[in-house]
ZAMARGU-4260 file (C-alpha; in steps of 0.2 Angstrom, whole numbers, plus 5000, padded with zeros to 4 digits):
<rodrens>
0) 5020/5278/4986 | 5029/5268/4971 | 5018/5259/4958 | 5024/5243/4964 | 5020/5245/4981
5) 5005/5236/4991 | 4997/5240/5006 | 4988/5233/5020 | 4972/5235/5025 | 4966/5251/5026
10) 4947/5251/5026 | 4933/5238/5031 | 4916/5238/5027 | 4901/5227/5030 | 4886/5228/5022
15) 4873/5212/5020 | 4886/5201/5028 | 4902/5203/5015 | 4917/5210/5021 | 4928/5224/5009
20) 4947/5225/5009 | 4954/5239/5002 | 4970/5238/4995 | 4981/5248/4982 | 4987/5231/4972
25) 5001/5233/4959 | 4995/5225/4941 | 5010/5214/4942 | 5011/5199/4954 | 5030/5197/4953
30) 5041/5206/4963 | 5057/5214/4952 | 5069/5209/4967 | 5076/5217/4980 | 5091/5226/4971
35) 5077/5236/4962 | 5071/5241/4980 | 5057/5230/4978 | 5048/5219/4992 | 5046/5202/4986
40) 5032/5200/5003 | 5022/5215/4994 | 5018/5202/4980 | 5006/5189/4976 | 5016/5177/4967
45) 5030/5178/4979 | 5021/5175/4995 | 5009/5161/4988 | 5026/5153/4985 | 5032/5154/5004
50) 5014/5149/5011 | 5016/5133/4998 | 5033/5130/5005 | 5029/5135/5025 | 5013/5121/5024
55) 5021/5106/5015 | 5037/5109/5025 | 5027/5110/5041 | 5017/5094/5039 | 5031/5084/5032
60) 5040/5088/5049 | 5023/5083/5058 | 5021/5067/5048 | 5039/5062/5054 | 5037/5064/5073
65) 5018/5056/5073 | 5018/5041/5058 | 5029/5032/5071 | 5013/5032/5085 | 5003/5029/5072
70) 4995/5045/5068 | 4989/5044/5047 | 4992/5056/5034 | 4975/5067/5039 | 4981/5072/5057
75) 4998/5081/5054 | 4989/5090/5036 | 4977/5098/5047 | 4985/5102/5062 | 4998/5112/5049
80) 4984/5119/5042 | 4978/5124/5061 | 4994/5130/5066 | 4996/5141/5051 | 4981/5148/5053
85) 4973/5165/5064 | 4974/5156/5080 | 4994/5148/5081 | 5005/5158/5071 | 4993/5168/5061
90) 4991/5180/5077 | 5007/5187/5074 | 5004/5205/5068 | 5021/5204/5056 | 5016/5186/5051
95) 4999/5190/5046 | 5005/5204/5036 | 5018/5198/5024 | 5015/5180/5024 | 4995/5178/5028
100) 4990/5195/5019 | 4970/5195/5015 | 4974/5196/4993 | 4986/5181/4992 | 4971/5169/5001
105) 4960/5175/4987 | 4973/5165/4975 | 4978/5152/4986 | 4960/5148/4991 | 4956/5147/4972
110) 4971/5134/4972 | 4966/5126/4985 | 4949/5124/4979 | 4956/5115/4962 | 4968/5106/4973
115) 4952/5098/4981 | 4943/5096/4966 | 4959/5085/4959 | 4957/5075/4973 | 4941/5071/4972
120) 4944/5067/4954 | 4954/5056/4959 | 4945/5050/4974 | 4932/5043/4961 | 4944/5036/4949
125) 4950/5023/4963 | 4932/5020/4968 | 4924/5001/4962 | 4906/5005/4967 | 4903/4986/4962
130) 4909/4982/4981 | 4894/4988/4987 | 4885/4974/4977 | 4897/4961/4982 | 4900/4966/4999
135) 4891/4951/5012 | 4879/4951/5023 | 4891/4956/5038 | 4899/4971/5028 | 4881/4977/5025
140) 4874/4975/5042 | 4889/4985/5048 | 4889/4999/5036 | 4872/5003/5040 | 4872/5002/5058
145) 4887/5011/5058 | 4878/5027/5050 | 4860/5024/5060 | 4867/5021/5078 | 4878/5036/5076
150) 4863/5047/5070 | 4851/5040/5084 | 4864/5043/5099 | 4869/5060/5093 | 4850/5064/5091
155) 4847/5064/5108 | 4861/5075/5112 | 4856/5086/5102 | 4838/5086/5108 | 4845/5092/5126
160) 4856/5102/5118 | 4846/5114/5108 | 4834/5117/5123 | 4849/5126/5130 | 4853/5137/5119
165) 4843/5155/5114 | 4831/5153/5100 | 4843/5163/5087 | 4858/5156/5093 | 4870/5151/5080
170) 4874/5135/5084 | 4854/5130/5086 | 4854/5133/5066 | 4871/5121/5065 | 4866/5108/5075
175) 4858/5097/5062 | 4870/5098/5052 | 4885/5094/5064 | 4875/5080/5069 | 4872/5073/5053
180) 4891/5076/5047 | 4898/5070/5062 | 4888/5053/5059 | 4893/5051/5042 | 4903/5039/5035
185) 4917/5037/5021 | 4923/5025/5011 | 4938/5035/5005 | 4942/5040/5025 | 4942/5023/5030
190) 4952/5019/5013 | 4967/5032/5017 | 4967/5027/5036 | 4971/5009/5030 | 4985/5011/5018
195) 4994/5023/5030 | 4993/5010/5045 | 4997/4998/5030 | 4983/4985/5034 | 4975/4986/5017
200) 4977/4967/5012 | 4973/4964/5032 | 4957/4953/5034 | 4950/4966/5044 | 4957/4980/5031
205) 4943/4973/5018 | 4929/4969/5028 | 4932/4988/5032 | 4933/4993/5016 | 4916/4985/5012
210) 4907/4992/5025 | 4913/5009/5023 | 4908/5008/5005 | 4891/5004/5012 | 4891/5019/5024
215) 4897/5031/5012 | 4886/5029/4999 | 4872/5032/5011 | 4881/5047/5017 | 4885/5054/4999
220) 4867/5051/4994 | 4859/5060/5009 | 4875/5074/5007 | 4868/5077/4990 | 4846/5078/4995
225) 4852/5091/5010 | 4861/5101/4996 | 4849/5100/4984 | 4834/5106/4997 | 4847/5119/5003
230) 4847/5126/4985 | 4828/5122/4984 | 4823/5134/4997 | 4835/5150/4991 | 4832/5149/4977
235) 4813/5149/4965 | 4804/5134/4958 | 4810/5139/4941 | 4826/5139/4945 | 4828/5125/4955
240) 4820/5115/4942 | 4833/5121/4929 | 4847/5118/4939 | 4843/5098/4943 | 4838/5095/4926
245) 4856/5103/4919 | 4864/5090/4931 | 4853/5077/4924 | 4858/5080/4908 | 4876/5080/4909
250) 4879/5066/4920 | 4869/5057/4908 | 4879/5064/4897 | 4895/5059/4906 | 4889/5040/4908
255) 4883/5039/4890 | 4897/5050/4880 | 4912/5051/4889 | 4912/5035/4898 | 4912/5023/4882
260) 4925/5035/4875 | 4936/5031/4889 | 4933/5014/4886 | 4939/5017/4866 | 4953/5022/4873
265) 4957/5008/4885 | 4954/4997/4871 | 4964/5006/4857 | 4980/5004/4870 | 4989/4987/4866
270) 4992/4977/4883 | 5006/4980/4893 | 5009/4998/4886 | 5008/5016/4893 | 4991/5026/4888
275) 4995/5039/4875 | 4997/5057/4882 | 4983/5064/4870 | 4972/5050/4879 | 4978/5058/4895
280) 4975/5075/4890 | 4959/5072/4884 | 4954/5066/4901 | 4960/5082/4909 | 4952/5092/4898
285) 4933/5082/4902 | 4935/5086/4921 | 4940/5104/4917 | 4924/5106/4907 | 4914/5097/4924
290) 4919/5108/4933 | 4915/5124/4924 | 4898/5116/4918 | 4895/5114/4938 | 4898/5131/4940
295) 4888/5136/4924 | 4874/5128/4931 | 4876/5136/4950 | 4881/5118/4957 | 4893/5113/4967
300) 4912/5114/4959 | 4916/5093/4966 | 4898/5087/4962 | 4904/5085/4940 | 4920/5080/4944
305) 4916/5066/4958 | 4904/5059/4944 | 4916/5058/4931 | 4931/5051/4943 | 4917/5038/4946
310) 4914/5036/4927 | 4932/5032/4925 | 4938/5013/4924 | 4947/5010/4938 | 4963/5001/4938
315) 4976/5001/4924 | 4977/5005/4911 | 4969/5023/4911 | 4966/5024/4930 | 4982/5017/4936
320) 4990/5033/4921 | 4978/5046/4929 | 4986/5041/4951 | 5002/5041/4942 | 5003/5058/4935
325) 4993/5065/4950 | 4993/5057/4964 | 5012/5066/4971 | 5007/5083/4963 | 4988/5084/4973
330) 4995/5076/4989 | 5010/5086/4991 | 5005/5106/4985 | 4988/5106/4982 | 4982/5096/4995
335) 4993/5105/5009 | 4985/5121/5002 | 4968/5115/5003 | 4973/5109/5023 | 4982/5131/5024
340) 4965/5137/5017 | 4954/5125/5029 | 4963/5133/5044 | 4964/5149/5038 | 4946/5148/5043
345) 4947/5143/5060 | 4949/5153/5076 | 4949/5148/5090 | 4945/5165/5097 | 4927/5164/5090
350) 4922/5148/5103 | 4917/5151/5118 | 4915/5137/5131 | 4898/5132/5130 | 4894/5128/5113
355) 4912/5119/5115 | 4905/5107/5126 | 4891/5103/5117 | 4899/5100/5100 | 4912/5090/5109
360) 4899/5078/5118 | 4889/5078/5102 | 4905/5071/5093 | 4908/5060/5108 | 4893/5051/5105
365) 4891/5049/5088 | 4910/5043/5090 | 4904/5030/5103 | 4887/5024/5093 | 4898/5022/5076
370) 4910/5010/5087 | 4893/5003/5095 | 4887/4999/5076 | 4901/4990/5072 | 4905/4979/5086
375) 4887/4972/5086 | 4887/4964/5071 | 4905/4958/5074 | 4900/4950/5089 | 4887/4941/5082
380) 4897/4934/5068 | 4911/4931/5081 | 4925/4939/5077 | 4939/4940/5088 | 4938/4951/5102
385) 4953/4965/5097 | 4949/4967/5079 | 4931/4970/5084 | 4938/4985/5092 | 4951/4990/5080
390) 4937/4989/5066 | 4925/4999/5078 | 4936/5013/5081 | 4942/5013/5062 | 4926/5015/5056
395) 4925/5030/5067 | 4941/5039/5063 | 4936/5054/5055 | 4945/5062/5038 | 4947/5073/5023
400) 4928/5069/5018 | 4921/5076/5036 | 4931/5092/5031 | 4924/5093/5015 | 4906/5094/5021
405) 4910/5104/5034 | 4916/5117/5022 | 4902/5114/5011 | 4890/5118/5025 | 4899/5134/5029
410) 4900/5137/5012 | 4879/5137/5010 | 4877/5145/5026 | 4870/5129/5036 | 4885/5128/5047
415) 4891/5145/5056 | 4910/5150/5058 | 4910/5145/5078 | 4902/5127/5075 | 4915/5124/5060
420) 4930/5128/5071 | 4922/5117/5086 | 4918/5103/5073 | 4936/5103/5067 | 4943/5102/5083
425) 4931/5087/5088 | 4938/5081/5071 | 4956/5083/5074 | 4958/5074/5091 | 4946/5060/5088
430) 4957/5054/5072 | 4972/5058/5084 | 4966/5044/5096 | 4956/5032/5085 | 4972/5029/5073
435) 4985/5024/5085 | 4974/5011/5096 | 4970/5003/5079 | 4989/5002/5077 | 4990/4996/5096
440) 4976/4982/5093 | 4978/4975/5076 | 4994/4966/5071 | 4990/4954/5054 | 5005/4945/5057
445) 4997/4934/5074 | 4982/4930/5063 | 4996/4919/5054 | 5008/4913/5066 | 4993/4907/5077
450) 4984/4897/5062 | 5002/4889/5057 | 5015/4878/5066 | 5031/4878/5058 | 5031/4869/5040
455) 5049/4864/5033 | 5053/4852/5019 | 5066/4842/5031 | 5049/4841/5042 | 5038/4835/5029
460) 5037/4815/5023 | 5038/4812/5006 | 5023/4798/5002 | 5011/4813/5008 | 5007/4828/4996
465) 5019/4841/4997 | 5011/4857/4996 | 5021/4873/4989 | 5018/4890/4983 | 5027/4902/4969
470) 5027/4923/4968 | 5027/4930/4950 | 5027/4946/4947 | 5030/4945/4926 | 5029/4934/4913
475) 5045/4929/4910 | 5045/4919/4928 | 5033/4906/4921 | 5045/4895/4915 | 5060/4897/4928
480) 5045/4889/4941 | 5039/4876/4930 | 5055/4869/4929 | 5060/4870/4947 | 5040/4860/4949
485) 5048/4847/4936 | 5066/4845/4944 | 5052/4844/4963 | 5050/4826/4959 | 5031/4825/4957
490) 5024/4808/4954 | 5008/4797/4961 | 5019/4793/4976 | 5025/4809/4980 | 5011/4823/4974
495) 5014/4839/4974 | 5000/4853/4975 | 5007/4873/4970 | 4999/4887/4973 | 5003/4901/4960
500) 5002/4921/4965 | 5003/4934/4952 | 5008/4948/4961 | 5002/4965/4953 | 5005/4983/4960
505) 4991/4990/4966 | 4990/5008/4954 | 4974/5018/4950 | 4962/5009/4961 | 4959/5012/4983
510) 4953/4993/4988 | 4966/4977/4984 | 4959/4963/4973 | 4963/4943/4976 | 4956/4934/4962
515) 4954/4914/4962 | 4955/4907/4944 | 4950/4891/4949 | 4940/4883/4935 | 4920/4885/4944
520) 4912/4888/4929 | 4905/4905/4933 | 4914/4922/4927 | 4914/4939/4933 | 4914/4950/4920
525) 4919/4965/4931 | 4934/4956/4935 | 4948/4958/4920 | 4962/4945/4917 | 4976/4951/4922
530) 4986/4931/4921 | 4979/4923/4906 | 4997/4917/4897 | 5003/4913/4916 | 4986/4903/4918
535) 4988/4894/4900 | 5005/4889/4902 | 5004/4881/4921 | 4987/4874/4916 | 4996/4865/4902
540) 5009/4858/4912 | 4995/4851/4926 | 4986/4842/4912 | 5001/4835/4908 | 5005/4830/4923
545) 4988/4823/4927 | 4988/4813/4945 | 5004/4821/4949 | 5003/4838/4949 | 4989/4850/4955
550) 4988/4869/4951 | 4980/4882/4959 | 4981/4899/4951 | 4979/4918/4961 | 4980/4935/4954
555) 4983/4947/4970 | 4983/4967/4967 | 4990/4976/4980 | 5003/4989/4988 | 5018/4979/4991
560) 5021/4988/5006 | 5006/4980/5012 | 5007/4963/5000 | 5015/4951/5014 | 5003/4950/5025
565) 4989/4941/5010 | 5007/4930/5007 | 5008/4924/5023 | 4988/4920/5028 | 4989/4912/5011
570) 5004/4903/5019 | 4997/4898/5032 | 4979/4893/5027 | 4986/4882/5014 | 4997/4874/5023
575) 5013/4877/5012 | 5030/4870/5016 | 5042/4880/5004 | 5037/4898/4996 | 5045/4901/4983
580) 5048/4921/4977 | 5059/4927/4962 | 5074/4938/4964 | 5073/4957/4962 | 5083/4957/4948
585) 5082/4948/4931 | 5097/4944/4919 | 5090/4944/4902 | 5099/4936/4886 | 5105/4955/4878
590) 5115/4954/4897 | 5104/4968/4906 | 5098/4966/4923 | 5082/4973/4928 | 5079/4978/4946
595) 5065/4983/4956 | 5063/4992/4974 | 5047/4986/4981 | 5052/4969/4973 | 5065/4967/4986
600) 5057/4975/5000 | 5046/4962/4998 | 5057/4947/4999 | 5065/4954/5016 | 5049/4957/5024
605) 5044/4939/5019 | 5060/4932/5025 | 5056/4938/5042 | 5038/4935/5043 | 5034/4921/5033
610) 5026/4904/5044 | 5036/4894/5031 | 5053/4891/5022 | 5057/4902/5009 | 5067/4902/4995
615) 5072/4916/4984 | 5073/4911/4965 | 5088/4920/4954 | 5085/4915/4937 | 5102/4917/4925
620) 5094/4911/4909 | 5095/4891/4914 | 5080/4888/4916 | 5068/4897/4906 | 5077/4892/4887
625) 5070/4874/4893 | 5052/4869/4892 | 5048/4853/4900 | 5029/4855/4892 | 5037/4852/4873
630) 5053/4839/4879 | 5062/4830/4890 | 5073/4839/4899 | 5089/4833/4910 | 5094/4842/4925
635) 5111/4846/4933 | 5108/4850/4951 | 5123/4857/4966 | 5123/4860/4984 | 5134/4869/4992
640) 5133/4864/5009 | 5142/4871/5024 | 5131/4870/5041 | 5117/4876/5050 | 5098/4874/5049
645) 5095/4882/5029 | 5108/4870/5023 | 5099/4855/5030 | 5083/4860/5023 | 5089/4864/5006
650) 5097/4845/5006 | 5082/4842/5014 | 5074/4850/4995 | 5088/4840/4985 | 5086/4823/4990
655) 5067/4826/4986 | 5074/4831/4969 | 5085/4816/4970 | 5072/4806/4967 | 5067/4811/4949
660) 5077/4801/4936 | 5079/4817/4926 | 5088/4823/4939 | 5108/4823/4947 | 5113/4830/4961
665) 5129/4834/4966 | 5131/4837/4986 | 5148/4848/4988 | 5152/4849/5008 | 5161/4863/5015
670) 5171/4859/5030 | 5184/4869/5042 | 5198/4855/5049 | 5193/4858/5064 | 5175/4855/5064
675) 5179/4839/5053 | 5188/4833/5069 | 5177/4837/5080 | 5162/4830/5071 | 5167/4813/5075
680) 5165/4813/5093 | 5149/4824/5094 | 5133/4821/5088 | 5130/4832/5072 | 5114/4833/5063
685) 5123/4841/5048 | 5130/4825/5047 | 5116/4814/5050 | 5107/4822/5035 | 5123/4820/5025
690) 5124/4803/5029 | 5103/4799/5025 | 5109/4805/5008 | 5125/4795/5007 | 5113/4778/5009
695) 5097/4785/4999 | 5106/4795/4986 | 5124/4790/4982 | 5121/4772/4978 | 5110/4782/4962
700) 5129/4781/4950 | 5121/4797/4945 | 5121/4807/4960 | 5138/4812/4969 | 5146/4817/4985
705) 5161/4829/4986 | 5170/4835/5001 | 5182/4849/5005 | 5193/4856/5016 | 5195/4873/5017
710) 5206/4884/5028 | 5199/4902/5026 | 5187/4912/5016 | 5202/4911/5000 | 5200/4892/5000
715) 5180/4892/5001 | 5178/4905/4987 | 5191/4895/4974 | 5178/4882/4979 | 5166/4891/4974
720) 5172/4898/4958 | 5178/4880/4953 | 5158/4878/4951 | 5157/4889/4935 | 5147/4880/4919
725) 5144/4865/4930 | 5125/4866/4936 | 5111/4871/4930 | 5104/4876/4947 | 5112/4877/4962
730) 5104/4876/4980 | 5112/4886/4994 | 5108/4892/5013 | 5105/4909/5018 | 5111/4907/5034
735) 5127/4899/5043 | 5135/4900/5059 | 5145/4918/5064 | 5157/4912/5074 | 5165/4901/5057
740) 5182/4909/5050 | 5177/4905/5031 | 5165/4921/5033 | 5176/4931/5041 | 5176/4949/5031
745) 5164/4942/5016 | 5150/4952/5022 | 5160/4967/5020 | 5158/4965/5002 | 5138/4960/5002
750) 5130/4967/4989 | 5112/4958/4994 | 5111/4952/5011 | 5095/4945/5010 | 5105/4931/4999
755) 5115/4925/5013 | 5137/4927/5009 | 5137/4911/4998 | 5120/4916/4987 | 5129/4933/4985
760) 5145/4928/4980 | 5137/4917/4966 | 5125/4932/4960 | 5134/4948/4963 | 5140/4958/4946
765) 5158/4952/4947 | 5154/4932/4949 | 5155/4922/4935 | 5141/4908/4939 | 5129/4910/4924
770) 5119/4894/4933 | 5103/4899/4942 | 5103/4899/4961 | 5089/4895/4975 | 5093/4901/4992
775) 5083/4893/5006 | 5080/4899/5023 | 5073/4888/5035 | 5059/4898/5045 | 5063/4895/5062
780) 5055/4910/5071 | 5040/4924/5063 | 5033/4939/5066 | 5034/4956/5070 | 5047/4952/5084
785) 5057/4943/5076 | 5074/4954/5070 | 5086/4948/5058 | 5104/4958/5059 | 5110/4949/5045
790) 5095/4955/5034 | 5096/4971/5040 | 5115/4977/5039 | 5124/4963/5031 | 5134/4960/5043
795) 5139/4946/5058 | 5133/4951/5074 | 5150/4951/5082 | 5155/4965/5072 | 5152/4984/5075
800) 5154/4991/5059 | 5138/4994/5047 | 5136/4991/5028 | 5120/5001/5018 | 5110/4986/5011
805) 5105/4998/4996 | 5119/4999/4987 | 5123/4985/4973 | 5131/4996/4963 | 5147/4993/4976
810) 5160/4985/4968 | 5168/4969/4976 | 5186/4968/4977 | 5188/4947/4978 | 5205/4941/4988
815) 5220/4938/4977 | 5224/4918/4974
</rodrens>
């Protein structure tokens, strides 16, 4: 036998409950490759790499087949960790030998181990504890009963249960403990299952939130006295004591030393900017040391680390730095590593039938008296019927925490190895079911549509208040929007009321934050200020406009993925006629445009979903060099009007605007010849608003109506580019009739179908426009069901052929004139 050769198991010997593999091990991991007739399977290093490979690949191809149903992350991790472990694939004798060896799960369990202390790390560092004070009386009331009911139903099973089992039987010691993990709850369980059914800004996302805060902090504390006891009774007074005043001291130590350092670095960061990668280090280096000083002092590796992850300050900017650089590392090696090593300890050959049943009906009902906990304080605070139960069976869904204490019970001797695979089967299939009836139930877009009728601005009079609301996700929108508010017309007759979201990207932090910066008199201090030159600027401008305009000021953090539902409720509980969202790309003065992903996903999901008009905002410069709080400013206004519902509501928006003596408007009518002809013997309520403008508007000198004849697209677009350097804001529809010939093969060239063919040919990167445009789309129909093929594909119904929405860098070839 070579120096470099490895072999199997050769020997086994028990003694006091260990088990010895001998191997003859090569000192070096790597394999020289197989032209040097070397195995790369007889090597550590090698093999650890295929296991890291075979376990991501393995749950990314489960994820793929069950997120549809609405199965979670959790459910395809583990059933790869299953599947790979003794009891699937693991039984075959070849497999177990050069992939599943005994001496590679040495090194990957240690991996996995620091895999799992990462994520707990990281677990903390999104964790506001200051929910559980806030939380309300409902969220209280259902995170307790949540954890009680559970543990009262299940203590009855297992009354009956253990009478049925011998006196040394294995699962009679494991009971209580199955019992009591079973009932537990999790705040971070409940926090993972939400974001993945993306119902985190959901109204029944946050009252879940809370309550599982309240649950699992009870769970945690009671985790840690079982622990501790555990530790009390194996090992002497002396130690013990030793060991509780070590952790005393340095979490002490961590709330009182490395927490206000944190801070000094937080506040040595200027706002806006990236935390310094010495800062980040640093903070690498403290959990390290955790979690060395927790084995120093015979604790558990995760207790440290937890305490610190809690320690830090959630949120950016050192919390939202630490999810960045960690969050796709932990979640896509180490944690599937973690999930490998978790299966590699179950087998399914160790279970036998009875102690299957019992652990099954004991999850059962603890299953069924956490849904029972919940529902009952729901009821009495009358919540609707289906989100009761959605809330019930999510506060029941089982997750990566359960697991956790599973292991830590095996680990310490309180949970045996057949009770841990029949708990983790009882944990698989009940997060299997709970996750996609929650999908099934809960839909946030009919809390919306039912609370709303359909706003519009053609619908709304003009001597009541007009109520309107405006995205920002920067700064630099501020002005752009105060303008657009000034050209709106607001005066004592015609008030106008504008709610202002600052939209933030939810980063370092588990649970969204809405903030209301209405003046109350009372301040949070937990609550930073996120908006303070957006407030200062808008609050100026409604002093100013005292009596005419009022100002209500939001700062929303949360995933974007996620962020349109909050839009919408807010849409729809205030009442709002026109949203109002910027464009996902900026033009600055040095002539570079910014862009931004989840910007525009955004804007197409409110298109579709929103109760309300809405009207997406590109901002060329125009408008943000004037500043109406410092001057008088006079306004240039177009539309470009063609047909269809959105061009009658953004007329609609124009002769509101008309009336402002700051204001021109210049209405510019598209017509084919024969729709001109035919209009005169039908009833057209194109023309009918056209002609309300004529009478209100044109006898104004400085308004003025133009009207063209166009033949073909050629014709409209020389239109259009006749407009260039002539407004300072144009108002378009995003939607016109298919059947028309002036858009026949435009779409074909759509860089941004959300914009509609006439936004787009006015903002794409050959257009010469430098004016700034509003595209309005009239909200006839919302919600999930409603399907949008011009948003989708950029393209007219009637065709066949497809165009890939993400691709602006696609250059247009304009027709020769």
């Amino acid at each position: 036998m070579t120096d470099s050769t490895v072999n199997s198991t050769i020997n086994r010997v028990s003694t006091s409950g260990r088990v010895w593999f001998c191997e003859e091990v090569s000192k070096n991991p790597r394999s020289r490759g197989i032209f040097f007739s070397d195995n790369p399977f007889s090597y550590t290093l090698p093999v650890l790499f295929i296991q890291t490979s075979l376990v991501s690949s393995l749950t990314a191809v489960l994820q793929f087949f069950l997120e549809p149903i609405g199965e979670t992350k959790f459910f395809p991790q583990l059933l790869a960790g299953m599947m790979l472990g003794p009891s699937v694939i693991g039984q075959s004798a070849f497999l177990q030998k050069w992939l599943f060896p005994p001496k590679t799960f040495y090194i990957s369990e240690t991996i996995a181990f620091f895999g799992g202390m990462m994520f707990i790390f990281l677990v903390g560092v999104k964790i506001d504890l200051s929910i559980v004070v806030r939380s309300g009386k409902k969220a209280w009331a259902i995170g307790i009963l949540s954890f009680i009911f559970p543990l009262l139903f299940s203590s009855v099973i297992f009354i009956f249960a253990r009478e049925t089992l011998p006196p040394n039987h294995p699962l009679s010691k494991s009971l209580v403990s199955i019992t009591f993990i079973l009932s537990s709850g999790s705040f971070h369980v409940t926090a993972i299952h939400l974001a993945d059914l993306k119902l985190s800004n959901s109204e029944m996302g946050r009252l879940a939130i809370s309550s599982s805060m309240v649950s699992g902090t009870i769970s945690l504390l009671l985790v840690t006295m079982v622990v501790t006891h555990k530790n009390k009774i194996s090992f002497e007074d002396k130690t013990f004591i030793l060991m509780v005043m070590s952790l005393v001291v340095m979490v002490t130590f961590i709330l009182c030393i490395l927490r206000p350092i944190m801070f000094w670095m937080i506040r040595q960061t200027p706002e806006g900017r990236q935390m310094k990668e010495s800062y980040i280090i640093s903070v690498f280096l403290m959990l390290i040391s955790c979690a060395l000083f927790s084995e120093v002092i015979g604790q558990h590796v995760l207790i440290l680390p937890i305490v610190l992850g809690i320690a830090v300050p959630e949120g950016p900017p050192l919390g939202s730095a630490l999810a960045d650089r960690l969050d796709t590392l932990v979640s896509s090696i180490f944690l599937p590593l973690y999930f490998l090593y978790s299966g590699s300890r179950f087998n399914v050959f160790l279970i036998d039938g009875h102690t299957f049943v019992i652990v099954q009906l004991l999850a059962i009902v603890s299953f069924i008296g956490k849904v029972v906990g919940t529902i009952l304080p729901s009821i009495y605070w009358k919540m609707p019927m289906t989100d009761v139960l959605a809330l019930g069976l999510l506060m029941s869904a089982p997750g990566i925490t359960h697991l956790l204490y599973l292991q830590t019970g095996l680990n310490i001797t309180m949970v045996d190895e057949q009770s841990y695979g029949n708990a983790l089967i009882a944990v698989l299939w009940l997060t299997g079911v709970t996750t996609p009836f929650v999908k099934l139930l809960y839909d946030p877009s009919k809390r919306y549509i039912s609370l709303n009728r359909r706003r519009t601005i053609q619908q709304s009079t003009q001597d009541i208040e007009l109520h309107l609301m405006a995205c920002i996700h920067n700064q630099e929108t501020t002005p752009s929007i105060i303008n657009l508010l000034e050209m709106s017309n607001p005066s004592l007759e015609n008030p106008i009321c504008i709610y202002v979201q600052h939209l933030i990207q939810l980063r370092g932090r588990s649970t969204p934050v809405f903030i209301d910066h209405q003046p109350t008199g009372k301040k949070n201090p937990s609550q930073k200020n996120y908006s303070q030159h957006m407030i200062n600027a808008f609050r100026s401008y409604e002093k100013q406009k005292s009596n005419h305009v009022v100002v209500k000021l939001y700062t929303s953090i949360s995933p974007y993925e996620t962020l349109h539902d909050e839009i919408c409720m807010q849409v729809a509980e205030k009442r709002v006629c026109l949203l109002i969202v910027p464009f996902h790309r900026q033009w600055k003065s040095n002539g570079i445009a910014g862009s931004g992903h989840p910007i525009r996903a955004l804007n197409r999901q409110l298109l579709r979903t929103a109760p309300c008009s809405v009207g997406i905002l590109i901002e060329r410069g125009t408008l943000n060099i004037r500043n109406p709080l410092t001057n008088v400013a006079f306004y240039s206004v177009g539309i470009v009007f063609i047909d269809g519902n959105d061009d009658r509501e953004a007329l609609a928006y124009a002769m509101r605007m008309a009336n402002n003596p700051i204001v021109r408007v210049t209405l510019i009518r598209l017509m084919e010849r024969r729709k001109k002809n035919k209009n005169l013997i039908n009833k057209d309520p194109d023309g009918d608003l056209i002609h309300r403008f004529k009478v209100d508007c044109i006898q104004i000198k400085r308004h003025d109506y133009k009207e063209e004849v166009v033949r073909d697209s050629v014709e409209m677009i020389n239109v259009l580019r006749s407009l260039d350097g002539c407004f300072d804001l144009i108002l378009v529809g995003r939607r016109h009739a298919s059947e028309s010939s002036l858009f026949c093969g435009l779409t074909d060239w759509n860089e941004y179908p959300e914009l509609g063919p006439i936004g787009d040919m006015l903002v794409s990167s050959d257009s010469t426009f430098d004016g700034s445009v509003l595209v309005i789309q009239q909200q006839k129909r919302s919600g999930n069901g409603y399907h949008d093929l011009h948003l989708d594909s950029g393209i007219l119904p009637k065709q066949d052929n497809s165009n890939n929405m993400e691709s602006p860098h696609i250059k247009k070839v304009w027709p020769i004139v």
